[in-house]
N, C-alpha and C positions, 0 to 999 in steps of 0.2 A: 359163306354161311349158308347152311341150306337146312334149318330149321325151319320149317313153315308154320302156320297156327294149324294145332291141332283140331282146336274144337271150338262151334259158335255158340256163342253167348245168346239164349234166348232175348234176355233183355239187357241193357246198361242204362245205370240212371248217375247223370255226376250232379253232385250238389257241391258247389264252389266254400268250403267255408273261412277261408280268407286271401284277399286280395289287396291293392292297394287302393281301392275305390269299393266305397259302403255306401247302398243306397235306404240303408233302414236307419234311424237312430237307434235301433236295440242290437248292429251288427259291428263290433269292432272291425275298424280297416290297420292293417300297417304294410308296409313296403316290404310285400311276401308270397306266400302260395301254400293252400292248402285244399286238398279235394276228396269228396267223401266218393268213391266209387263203388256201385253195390249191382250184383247180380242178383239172378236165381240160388247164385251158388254161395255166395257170402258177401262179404264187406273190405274193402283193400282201403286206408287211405294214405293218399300218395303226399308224402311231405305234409311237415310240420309247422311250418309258418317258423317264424321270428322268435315269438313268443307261447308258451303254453295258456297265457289266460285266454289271448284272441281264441286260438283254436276250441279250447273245453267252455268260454263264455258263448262263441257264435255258434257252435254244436248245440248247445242247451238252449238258445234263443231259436233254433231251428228245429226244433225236438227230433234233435239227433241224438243216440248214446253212445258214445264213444266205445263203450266196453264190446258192445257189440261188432267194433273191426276185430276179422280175422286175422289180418294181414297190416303191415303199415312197409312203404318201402319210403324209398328216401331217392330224389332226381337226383341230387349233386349235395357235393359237402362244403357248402358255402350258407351262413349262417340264416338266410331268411328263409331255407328252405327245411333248417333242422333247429334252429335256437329250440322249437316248440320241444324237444325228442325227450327231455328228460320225465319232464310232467305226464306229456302225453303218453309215455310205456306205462306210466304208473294208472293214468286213466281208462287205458284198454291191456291189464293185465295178462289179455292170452292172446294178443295181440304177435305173430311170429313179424320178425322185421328180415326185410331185403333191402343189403345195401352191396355196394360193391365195397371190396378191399382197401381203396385209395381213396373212400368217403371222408373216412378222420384224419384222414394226412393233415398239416397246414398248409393253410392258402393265404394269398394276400393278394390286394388289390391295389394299383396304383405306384406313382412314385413313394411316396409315403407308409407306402408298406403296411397299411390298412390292412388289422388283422382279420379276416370274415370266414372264417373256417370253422369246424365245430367248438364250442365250450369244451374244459377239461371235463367238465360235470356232465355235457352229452354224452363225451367218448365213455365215462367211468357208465354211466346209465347201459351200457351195451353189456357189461357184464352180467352173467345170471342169465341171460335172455336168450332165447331161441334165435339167432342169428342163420340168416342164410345168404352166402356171397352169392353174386350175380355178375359175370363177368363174361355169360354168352345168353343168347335169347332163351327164356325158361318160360312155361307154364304154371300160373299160381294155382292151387284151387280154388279159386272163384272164378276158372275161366279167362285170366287174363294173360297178356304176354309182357314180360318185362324184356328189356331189347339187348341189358348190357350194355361192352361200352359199340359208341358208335362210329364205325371206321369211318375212312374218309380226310382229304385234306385240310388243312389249317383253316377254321371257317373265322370269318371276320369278325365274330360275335368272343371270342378267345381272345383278343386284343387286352393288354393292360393287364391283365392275371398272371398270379405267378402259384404254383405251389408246390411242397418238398418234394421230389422227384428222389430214392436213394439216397437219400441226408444232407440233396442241397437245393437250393431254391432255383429255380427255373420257370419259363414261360408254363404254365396251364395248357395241358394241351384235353384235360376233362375223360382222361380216361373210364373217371367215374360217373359220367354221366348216362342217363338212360331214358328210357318212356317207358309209356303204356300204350299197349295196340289193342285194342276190341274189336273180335269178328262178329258184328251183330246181325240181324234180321235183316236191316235194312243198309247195311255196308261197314267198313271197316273203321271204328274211331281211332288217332292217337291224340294222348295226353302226354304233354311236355311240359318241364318245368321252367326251365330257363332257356334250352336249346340252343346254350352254346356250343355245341359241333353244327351249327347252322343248319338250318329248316332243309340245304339240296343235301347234306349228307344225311340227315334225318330223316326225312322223305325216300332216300335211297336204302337205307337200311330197313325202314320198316317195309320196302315195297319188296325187299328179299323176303325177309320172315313170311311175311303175306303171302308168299308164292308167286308175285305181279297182280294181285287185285288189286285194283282201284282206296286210296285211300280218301276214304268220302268224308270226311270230315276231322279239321284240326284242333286241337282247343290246348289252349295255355300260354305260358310267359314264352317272347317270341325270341327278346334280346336286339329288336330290330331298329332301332332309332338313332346311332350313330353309321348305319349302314349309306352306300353310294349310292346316287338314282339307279346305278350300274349292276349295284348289288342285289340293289330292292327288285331290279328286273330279272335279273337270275333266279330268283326267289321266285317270284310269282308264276315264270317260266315252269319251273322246279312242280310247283301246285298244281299247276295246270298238267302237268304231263304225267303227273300223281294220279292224275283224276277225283281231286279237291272238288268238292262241291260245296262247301259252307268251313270257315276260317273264322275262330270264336279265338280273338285277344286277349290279353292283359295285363298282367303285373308287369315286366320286365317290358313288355312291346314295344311302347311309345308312342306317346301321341300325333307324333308329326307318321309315323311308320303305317298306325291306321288310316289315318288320312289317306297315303300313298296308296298303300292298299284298294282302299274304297274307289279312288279315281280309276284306276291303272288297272285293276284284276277283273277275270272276267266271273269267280264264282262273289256267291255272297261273304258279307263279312261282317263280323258283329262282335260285340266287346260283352267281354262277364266282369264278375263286381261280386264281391261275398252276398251268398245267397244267393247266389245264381243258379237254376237249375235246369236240366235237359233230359229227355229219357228219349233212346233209341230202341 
């Protein structure tokens, strides 16, 4: 891959608006990921949560408007990160969506065959709409990099998932999943949703795009809590060699994973919760 970021982002500001931990009583939480991400240049937000009330109630309790994303892209097509997608196209009407191809496929989780893929009524909501595949590192206009999918070995976080591969069921191996890289002022962010191609294939992908700069700072759902002491060392390893300087948790993470984190890592580490916010 030898796309590098074109161009720095004067400013990035993320405002979390949903996660699985609410510390306001006027901010719904559910077991999910939603992020309002805004430039100079416009408004992207990354993933739809579960639900479209979370999303369009904690936007309007945060005096966000929804209408105003440019952009909506979508990490992976497993249900907490799109349930929101039907409401919320209708909420940000010129809203252009980036997803990759193998977003609406079915998925399944478990022995049980836990359906977590998108709703018929997501994938129907795509029609009519300004669709854009992403299936190699692009430039949005507002400045951002979406990464596509992210090569690299079978990461531990891919365990248990299954979904339609050519018209049959198979292990997940996330081809549809992706970030967000930010070349700021102050060094490069990425956002992740779930980061099931694991944080060292993620990390290594985004340090191509980047050209080799330092990825100074992480933020999102990590996927890390069934991981090994062995794992979680590769990982921290991985951040470290990234040139991580501040590692912002959440939804998917795990609370025994942060813990590990905080002990064992030598940059900082800090957990978000809807409503969270940051500007670089």
């Amino acid at each position: 891959m030898s796309e590098n970021i074109s161009s720095r982002v004067g400013r990035l500001s993320i405002t979390v608006l949903v996660d699985n931990v609410s510390h306001r009583e006027d901010l719904r939480s559910e077991a999910a990921f939603s992020a309002w991400l805004e430039t100079e240049r416009g408004v992207l937000l990354f993933d739809v949560a579960e639900t479209a009330e979370a999303v369009i109630d904690n936007a309007r309790a945060l005096n966000i408007d929804l209408a105003a994303a440019n952009a909506i892209a979508i990490s992976h097509g497993h249900h907490d990160h799109t349930g929101g997608l039907a409401g919320v196209l209708a909420a940000a009407p010129n809203a252009t969506l980036y997803v990759h191809p193998a977003t609406s496929a079915p998925k399944w989780h478990g022995r049980r065959r836990r359906n977590i893929g998108m709703s018929e009524e997501n994938v129907a909501s795509l029609a009519g709409r300004e669709v854009i595949h992403v299936e190699k590192p692009m430039t949005t206009p507002q400045g951002l990099i979406l990464s596509g999918s992210i090569p690299g070995p079978e990461s531990p976080a891919e365990r248990g998932f299954d979904a339609e591969v050519d018209g049959e069921r198979g292990p997940d191996r996330f081809v549809d999943e992706m970030f967000v890289l930010a070349d700021t002022a102050t060094g490069v962010v990425l956002i992740t949703g779930c980061c099931h191609r694991g944080l060292v294939n993620t990390l290594n992908h985004a340090k191509t795009i980047s050209g080799g700069k330092p990825i100074a700072t992480v933020l999102g759902g990590l996927h890390m809590a069934r991981l090994t002491d062995a794992e979680m060392d590769a990982t921290i390893a991985a951040l470290q060699s990234a040139g991580t300087e501040t590692l912002i948790a959440g939804h998917c993470t795990g609370d025994n994973a942060v813990a590990y984190l905080v002990e064992h890592a030598s940059f900082r580490v800090e957990t978000f919760h809807a409503g969270f916010t940051r500007t670089w």
